[in-house]
Each structure stands twice: as structure tokens, then as C-alpha cells.
N, CA and C atoms as an extended XYZ file, in Angstrom:
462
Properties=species:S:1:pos:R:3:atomname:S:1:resname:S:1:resid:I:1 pbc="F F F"
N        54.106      247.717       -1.041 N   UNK     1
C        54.196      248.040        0.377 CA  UNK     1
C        54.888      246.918        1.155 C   UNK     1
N        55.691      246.135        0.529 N   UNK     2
C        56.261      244.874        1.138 CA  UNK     2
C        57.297      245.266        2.035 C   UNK     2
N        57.709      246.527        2.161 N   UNK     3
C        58.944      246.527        2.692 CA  UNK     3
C        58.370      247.858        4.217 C   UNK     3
N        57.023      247.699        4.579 N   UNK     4
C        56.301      248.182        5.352 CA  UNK     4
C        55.388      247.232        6.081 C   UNK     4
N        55.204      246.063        5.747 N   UNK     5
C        54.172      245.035        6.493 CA  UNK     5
C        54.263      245.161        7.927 C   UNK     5
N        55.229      245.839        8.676 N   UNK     6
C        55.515      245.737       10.118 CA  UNK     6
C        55.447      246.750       10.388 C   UNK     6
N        54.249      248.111       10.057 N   UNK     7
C        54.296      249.328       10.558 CA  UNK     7
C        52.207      249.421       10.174 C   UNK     7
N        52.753      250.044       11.430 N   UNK     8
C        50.829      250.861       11.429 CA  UNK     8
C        51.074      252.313       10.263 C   UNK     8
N        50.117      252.480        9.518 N   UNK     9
C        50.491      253.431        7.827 CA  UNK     9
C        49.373      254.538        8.681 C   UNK     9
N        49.165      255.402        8.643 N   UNK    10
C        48.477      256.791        9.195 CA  UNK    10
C        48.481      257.597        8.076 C   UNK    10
N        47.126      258.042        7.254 N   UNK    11
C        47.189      258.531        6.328 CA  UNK    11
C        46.164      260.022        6.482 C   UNK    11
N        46.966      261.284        5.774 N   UNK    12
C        45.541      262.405        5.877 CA  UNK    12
C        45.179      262.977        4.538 C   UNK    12
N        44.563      262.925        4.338 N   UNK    13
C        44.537      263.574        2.854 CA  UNK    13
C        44.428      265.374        2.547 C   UNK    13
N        44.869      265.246        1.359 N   UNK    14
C        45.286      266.757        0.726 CA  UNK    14
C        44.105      267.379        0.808 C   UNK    14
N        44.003      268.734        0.084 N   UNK    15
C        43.000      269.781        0.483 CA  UNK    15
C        42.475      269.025       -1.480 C   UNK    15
N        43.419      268.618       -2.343 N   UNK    16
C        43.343      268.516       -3.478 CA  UNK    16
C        43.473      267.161       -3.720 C   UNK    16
N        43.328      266.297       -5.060 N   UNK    17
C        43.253      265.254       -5.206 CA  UNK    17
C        44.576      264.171       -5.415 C   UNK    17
N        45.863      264.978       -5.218 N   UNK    18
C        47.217      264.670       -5.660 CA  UNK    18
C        47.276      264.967       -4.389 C   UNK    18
N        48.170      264.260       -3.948 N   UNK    19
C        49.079      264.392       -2.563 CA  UNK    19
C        48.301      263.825       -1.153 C   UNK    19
N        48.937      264.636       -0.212 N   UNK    20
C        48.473      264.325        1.139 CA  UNK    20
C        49.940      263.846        2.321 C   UNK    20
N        49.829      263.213        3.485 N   UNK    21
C        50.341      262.650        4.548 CA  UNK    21
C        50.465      261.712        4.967 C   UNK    21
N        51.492      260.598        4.850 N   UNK    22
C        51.841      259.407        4.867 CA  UNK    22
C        52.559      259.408        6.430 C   UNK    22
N        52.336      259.074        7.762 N   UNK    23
C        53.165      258.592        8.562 CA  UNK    23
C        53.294      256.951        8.946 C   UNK    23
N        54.571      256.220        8.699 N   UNK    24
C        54.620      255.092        9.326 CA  UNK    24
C        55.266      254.891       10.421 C   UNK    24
N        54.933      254.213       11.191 N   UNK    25
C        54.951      253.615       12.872 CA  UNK    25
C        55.566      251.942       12.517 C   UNK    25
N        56.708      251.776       13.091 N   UNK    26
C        56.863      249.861       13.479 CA  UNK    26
C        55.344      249.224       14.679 C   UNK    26
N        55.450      248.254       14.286 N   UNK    27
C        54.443      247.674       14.924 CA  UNK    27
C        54.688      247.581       16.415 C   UNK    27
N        56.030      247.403       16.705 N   UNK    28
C        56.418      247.086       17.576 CA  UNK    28
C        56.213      248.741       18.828 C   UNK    28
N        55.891      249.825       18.265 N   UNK    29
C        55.745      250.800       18.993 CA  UNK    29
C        54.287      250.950       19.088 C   UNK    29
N        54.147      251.296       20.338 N   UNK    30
C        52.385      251.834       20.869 CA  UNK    30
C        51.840      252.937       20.305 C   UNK    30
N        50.913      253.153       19.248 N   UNK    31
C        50.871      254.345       18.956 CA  UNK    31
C        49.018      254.850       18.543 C   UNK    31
N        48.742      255.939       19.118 N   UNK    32
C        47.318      256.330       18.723 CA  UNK    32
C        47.599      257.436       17.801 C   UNK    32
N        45.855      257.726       16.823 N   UNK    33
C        46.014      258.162       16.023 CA  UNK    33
C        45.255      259.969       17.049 C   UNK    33
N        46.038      261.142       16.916 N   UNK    34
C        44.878      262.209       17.838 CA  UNK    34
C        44.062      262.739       16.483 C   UNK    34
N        42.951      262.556       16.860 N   UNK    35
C        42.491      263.836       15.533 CA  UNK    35
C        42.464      265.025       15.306 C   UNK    35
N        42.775      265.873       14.095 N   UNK    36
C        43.388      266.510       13.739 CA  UNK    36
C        42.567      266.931       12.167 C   UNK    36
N        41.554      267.741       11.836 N   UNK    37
C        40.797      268.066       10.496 CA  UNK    37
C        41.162      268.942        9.691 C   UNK    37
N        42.815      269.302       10.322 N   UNK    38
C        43.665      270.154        8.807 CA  UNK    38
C        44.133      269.479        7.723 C   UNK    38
N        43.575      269.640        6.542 N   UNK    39
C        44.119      269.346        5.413 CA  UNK    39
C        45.967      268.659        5.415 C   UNK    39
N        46.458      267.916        4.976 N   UNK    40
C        48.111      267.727        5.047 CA  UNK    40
C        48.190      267.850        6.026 C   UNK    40
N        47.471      267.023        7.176 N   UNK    41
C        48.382      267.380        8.708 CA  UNK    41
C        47.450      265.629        9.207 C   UNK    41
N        48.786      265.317       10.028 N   UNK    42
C        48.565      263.756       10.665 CA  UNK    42
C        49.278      264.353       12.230 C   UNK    42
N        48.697      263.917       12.851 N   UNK    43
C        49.146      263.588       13.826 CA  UNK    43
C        49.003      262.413       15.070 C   UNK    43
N        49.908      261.421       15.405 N   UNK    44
C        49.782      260.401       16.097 CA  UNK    44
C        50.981      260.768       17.605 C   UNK    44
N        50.210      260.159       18.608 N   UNK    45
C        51.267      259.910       19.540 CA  UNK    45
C        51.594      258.499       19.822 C   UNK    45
N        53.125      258.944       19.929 N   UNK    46
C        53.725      257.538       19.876 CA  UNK    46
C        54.033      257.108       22.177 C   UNK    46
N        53.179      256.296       22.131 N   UNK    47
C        53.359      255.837       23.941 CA  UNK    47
C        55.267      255.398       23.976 C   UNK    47
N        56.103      255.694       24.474 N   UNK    48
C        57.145      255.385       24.987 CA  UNK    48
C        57.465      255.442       26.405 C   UNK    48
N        58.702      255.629       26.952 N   UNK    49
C        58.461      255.910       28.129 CA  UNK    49
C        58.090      257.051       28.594 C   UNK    49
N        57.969      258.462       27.343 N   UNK    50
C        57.197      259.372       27.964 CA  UNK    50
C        56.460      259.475       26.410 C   UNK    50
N        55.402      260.191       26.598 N   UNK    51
C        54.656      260.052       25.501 CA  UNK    51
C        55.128      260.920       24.299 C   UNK    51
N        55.364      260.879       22.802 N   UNK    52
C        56.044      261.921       22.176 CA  UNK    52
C        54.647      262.209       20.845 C   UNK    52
N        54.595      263.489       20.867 N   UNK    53
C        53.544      263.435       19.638 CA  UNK    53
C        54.319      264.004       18.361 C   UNK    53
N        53.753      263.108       17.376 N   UNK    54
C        54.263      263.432       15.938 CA  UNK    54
C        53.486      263.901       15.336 C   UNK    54
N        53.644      265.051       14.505 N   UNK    55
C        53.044      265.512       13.402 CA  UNK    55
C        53.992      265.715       12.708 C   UNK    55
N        52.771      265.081       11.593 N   UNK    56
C        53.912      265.112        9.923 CA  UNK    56
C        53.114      266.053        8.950 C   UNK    56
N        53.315      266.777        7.913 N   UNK    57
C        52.341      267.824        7.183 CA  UNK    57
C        53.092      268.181        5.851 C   UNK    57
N        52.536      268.644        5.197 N   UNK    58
C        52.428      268.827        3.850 CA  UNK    58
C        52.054      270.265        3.924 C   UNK    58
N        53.374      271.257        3.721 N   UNK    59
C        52.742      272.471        3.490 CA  UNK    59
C        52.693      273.250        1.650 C   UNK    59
N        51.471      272.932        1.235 N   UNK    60
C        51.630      273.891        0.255 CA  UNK    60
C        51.574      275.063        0.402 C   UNK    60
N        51.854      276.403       -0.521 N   UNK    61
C        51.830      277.526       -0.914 CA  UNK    61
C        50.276      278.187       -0.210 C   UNK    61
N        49.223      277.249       -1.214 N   UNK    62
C        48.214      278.332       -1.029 CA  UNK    62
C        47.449      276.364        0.155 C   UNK    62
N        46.936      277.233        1.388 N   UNK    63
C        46.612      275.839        2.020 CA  UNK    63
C        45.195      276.567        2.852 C   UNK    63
N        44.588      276.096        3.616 N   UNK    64
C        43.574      276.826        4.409 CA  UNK    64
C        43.929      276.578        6.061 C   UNK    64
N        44.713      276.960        6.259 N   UNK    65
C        45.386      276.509        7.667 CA  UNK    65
C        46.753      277.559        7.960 C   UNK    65
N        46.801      278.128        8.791 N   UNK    66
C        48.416      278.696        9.025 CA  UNK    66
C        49.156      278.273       10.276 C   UNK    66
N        50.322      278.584       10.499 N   UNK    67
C        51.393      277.797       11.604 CA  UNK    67
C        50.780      277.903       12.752 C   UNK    67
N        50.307      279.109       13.034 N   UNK    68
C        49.421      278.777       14.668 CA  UNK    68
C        48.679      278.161       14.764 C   UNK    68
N        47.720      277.587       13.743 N   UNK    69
C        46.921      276.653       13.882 CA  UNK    69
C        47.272      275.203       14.239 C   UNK    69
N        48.315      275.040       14.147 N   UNK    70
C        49.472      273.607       14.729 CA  UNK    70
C        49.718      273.916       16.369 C   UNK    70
N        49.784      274.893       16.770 N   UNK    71
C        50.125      275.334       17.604 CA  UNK    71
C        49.563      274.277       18.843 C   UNK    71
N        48.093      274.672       19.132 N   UNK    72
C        47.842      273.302       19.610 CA  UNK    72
C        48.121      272.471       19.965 C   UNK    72
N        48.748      271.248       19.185 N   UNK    73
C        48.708      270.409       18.914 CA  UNK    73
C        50.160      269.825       19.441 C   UNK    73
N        50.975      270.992       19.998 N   UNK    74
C        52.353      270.267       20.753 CA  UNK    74
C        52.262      269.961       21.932 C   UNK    74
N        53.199      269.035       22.327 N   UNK    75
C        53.029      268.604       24.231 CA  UNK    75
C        54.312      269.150       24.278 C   UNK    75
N        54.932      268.529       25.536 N   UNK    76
C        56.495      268.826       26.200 CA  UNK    76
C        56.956      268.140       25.103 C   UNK    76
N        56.607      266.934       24.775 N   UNK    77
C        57.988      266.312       23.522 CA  UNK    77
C        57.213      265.952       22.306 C   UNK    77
N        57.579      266.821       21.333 N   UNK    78
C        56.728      266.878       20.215 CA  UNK    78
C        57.733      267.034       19.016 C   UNK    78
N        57.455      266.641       18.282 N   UNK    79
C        58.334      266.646       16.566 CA  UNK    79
C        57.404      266.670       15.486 C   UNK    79
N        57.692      267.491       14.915 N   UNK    80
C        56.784      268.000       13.319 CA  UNK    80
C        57.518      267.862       12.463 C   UNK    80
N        57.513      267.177       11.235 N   UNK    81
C        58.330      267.260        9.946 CA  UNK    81
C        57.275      267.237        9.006 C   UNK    81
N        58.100      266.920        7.775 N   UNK    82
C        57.360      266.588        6.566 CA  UNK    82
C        58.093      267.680        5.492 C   UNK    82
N        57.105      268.202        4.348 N   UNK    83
C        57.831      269.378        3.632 CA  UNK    83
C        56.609      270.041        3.893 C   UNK    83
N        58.083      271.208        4.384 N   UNK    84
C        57.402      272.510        4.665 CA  UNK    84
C        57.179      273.810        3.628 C   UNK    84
N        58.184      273.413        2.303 N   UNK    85
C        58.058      274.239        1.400 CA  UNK    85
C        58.739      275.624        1.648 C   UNK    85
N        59.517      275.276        2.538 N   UNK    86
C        60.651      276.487        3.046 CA  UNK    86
C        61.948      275.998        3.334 C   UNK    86
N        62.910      277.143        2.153 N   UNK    87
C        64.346      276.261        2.505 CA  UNK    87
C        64.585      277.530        4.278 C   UNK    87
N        65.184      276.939        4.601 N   UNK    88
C        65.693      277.986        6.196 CA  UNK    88
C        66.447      278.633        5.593 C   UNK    88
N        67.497      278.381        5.115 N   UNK    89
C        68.745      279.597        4.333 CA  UNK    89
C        68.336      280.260        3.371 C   UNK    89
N        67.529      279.797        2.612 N   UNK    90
C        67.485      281.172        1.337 CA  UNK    90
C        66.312      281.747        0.863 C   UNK    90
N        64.673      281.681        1.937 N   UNK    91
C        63.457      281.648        1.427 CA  UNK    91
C        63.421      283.471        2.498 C   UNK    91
N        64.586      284.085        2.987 N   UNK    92
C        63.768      285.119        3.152 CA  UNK    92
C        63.297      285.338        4.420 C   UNK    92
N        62.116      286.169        4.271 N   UNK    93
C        60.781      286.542        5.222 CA  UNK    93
C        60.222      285.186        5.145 C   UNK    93
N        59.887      284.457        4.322 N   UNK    94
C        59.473      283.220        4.490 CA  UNK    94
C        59.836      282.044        6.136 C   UNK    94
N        60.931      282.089        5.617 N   UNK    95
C        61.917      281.551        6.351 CA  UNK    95
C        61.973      281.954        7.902 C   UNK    95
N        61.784      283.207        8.082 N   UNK    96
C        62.193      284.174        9.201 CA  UNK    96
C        60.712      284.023        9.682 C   UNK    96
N        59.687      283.955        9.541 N   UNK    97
C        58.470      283.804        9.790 CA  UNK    97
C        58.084      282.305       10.413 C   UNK    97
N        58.717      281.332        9.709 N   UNK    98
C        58.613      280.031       10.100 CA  UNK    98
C        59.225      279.961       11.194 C   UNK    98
N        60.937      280.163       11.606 N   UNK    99
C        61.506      280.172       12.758 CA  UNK    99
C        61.187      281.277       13.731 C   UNK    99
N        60.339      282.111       13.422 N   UNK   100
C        59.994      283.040       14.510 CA  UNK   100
C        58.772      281.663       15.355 C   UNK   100
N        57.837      281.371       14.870 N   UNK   101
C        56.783      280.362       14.885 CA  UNK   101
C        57.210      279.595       16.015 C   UNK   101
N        58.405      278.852       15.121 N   UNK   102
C        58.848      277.866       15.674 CA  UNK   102
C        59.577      278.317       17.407 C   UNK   102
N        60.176      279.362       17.156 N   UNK   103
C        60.852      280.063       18.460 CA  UNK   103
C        59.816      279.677       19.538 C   UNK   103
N        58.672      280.185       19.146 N   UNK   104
C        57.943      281.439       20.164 CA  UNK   104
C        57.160      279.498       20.423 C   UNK   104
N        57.505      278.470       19.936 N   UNK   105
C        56.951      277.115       20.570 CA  UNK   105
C        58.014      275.935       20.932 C   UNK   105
N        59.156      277.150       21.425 N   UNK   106
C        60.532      276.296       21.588 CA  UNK   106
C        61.031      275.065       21.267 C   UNK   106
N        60.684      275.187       19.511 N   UNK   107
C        60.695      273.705       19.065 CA  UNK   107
C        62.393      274.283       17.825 C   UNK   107
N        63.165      273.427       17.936 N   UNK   108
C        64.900      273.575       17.616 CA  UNK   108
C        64.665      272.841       16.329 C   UNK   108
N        65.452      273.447       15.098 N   UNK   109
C        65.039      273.128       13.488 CA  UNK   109
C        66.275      271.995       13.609 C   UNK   109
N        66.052      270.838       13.206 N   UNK   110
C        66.576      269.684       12.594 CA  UNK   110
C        66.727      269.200       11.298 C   UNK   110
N        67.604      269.700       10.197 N   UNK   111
C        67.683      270.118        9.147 CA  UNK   111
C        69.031      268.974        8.852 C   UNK   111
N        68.608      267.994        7.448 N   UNK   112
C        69.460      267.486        7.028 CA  UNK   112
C        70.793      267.896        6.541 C   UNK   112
N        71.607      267.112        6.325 N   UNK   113
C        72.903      267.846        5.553 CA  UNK   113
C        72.752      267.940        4.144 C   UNK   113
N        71.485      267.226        3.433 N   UNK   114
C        71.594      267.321        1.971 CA  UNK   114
C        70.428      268.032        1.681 C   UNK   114
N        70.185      268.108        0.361 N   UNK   115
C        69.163      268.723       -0.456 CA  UNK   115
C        67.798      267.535       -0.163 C   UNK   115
N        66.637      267.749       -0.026 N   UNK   116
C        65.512      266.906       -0.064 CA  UNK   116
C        64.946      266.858       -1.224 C   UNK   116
N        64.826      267.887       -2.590 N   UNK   117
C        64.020      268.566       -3.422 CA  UNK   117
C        64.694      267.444       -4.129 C   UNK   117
N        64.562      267.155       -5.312 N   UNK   118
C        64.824      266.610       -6.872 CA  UNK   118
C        64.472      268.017       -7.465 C   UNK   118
N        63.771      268.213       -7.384 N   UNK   119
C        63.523      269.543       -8.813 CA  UNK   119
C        64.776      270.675       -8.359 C   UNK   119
N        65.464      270.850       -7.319 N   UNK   120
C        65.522      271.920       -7.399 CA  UNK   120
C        67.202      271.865       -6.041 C   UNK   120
N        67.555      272.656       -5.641 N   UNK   121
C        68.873      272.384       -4.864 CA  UNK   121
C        68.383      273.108       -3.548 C   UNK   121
N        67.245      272.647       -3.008 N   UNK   122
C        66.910      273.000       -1.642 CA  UNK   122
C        66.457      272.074       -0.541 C   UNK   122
N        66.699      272.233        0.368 N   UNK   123
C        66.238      271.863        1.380 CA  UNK   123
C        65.151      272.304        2.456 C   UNK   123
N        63.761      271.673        1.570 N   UNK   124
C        62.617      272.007        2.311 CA  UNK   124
C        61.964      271.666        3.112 C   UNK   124
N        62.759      269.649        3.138 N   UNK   125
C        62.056      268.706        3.906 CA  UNK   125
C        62.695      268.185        5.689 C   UNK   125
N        62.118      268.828        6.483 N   UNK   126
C        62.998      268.818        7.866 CA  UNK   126
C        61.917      268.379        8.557 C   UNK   126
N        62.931      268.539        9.927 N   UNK   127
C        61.616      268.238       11.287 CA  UNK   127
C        62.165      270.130       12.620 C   UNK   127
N        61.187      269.555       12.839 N   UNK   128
C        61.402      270.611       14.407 CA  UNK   128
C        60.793      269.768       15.794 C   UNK   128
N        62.199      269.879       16.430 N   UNK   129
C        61.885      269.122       17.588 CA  UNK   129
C        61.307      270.251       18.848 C   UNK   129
N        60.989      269.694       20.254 N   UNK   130
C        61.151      270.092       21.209 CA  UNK   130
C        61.124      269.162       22.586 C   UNK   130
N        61.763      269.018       23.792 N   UNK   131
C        61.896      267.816       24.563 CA  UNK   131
C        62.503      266.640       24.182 C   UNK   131
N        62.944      266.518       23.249 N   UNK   132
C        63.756      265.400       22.399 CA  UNK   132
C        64.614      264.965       21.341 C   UNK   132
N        65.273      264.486       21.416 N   UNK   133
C        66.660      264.739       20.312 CA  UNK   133
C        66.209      263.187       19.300 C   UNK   133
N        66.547      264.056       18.064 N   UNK   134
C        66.217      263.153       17.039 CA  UNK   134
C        67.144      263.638       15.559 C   UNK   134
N        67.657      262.977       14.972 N   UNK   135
C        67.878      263.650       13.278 CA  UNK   135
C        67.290      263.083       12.531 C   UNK   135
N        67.291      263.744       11.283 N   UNK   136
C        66.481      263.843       10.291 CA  UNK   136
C        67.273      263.083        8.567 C   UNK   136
N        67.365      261.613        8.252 N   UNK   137
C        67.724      261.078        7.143 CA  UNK   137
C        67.551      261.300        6.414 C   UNK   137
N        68.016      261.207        4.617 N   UNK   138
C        67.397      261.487        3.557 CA  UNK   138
C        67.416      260.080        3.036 C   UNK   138
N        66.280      259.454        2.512 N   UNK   139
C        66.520      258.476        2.157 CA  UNK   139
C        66.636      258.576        0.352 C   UNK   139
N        67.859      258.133        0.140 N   UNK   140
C        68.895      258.432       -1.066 CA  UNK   140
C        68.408      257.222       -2.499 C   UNK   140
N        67.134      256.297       -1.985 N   UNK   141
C        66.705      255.628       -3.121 CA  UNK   141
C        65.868      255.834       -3.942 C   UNK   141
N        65.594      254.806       -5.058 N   UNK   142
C        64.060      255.183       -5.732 CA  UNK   142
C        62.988      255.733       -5.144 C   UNK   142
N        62.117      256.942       -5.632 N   UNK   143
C        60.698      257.377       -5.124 CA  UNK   143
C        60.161      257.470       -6.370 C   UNK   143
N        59.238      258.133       -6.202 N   UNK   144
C        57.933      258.365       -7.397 CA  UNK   144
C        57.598      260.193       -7.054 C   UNK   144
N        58.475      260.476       -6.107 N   UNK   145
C        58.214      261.978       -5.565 CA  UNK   145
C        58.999      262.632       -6.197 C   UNK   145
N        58.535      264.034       -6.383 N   UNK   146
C        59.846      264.969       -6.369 CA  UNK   146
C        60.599      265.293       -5.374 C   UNK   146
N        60.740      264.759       -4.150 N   UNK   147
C        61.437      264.933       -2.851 CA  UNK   147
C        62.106      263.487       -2.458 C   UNK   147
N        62.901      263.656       -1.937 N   UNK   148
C        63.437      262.530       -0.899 CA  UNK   148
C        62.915      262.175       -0.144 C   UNK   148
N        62.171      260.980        0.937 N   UNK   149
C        61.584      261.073        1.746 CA  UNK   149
C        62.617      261.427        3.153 C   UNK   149
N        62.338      261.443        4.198 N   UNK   150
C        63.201      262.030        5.286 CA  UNK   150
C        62.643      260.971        6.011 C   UNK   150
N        64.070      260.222        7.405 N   UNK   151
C        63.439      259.327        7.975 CA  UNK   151
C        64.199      259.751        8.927 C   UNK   151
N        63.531      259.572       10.172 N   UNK   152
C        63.657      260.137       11.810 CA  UNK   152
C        63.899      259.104       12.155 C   UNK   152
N        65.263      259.545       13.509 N   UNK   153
C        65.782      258.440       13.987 CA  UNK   153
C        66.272      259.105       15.618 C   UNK   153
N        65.564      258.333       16.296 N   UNK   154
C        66.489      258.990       17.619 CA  UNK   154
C        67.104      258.182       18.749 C   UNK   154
């Protein structure tokens, strides 16, 4: 973790014993943790000059939680990423279900230019903004994941 010593680490754990929700914060930003008792779901707001809340999540397949249940949990400037386990272009009703979601909480899909997956040639790992402009990195080095991690920058 040497190359993190200057960030507050925000952790939620999985519904299962593998996985879970990693968000890091620089130290140098103000940030509380809100609570939040869904499985794969973190959420912190970060104090700036207007307040922005982040949620990061882990969506598996079979989970005990569905998209309205996030619902909640947005202000005026809010950003959700993580893997969602949905590519936008080729998952379908899947897909069409997520951006209906997302519509109807006027939050705009921020979708890298590359693949996030290792296993596979998709792109599952994004953010959705609303009130604030941000993109979404792939970070292109060593992991221990089958995904890329994605790093937000605005």
C-alpha cells in the first residue's frame, strides 16, 4: 500500500467472502464516510466547494439489492462507478434497464475508451455522473484483478 500512504482507504465488504469496495480519497481532500448497509456499495462525500457524493459498488449477477435502492443516495452532484457488470453496447435488456435507471436519475454514462475486463473484451467498469464533469481512466498496470481498475479525474 506504499503508493497510497496519502489517501483516506474506505472499505465495504461483499455479500461473500472474495471481493467487496475499495474507495481511495488524497488526504489532502475533506471527506466523510455516509452510511450505507448494501452489500458492494461505499459511499463517501467528498466536502469541496460544493459537496459531491461518491459511490463506488460492486455489482454482481445474483446481489440482494437492486438499482433503486441507490436511488437514495444521490444529491445534485453525485458520481457512481465501480463494475457494474454491464457492457452499455452489447448486454441487451440488461443494458437498456441500467440506462433507463440511470435516465429517470439524470445521471450521464461516462464510459472509458478501452476495455476494463481482462477475461473478456468488455467494458463493464464506468462511472455515471450528474452535476459534474469528470472522466473515467483505465489504469493500464499490474493488478491481481480480473479488471482494470478505473481512476476518476475531474
Amino acid at each position: 500500500m506504499a503508493h497510497f500512504e496519502a489517501c483516506f482507504l474506505f472499505y465495504q465488504e461483499d455479500e461473500n467472502a472474495h471481493g467487496g469496495v475499495l474507495i481511495l480519497v488524497r488526504q489532502t481532500i475533506p471527506v466523510t464516510r455516509v452510511p450505507c448497509h448494501l452489500a458492494n456499495v461505499c459511499v463517501v462525500d467528498l466536502h469541496l466547494d460544493e459537496t459531491l457524493r461518491l459511490i463506488g459498488m460492486y455489482t454482481p449477477d445474483k446481489r440482494s439489492w437492486s438499482w433503486n435502492d441507490l436511488s437514495s443516495f444521490f444529491l445534485t452532484n453525485s458520481i457512481i462507478c465501480g463494475d457494474f457488470n454491464v457492457d452499455l453496447t452489447e448486454d441487451g435488456d440488461k443494458a437498456d434497464r441500467l440506462l433507463k435507471w440511470a435516465d429517470d436519475l439524470d445521471l450521464s454514462p461516462v464510459v472509458p475508451d478501452t476495455r476494463t475486463s481482462l477475461r473478456s473484451d468488455r467494458t463493464i467498469d464506468y462511472a455515471f455522473a450528474k452535476g459534474t464533469q469528470v472522466t473515467v481512466q483505465v489504469h493500464e498496470g499490474a493488478t491481481t484483478s480480473d479488471h482494470k481498475p478505473i481512476i476518476l479525474v475531474s
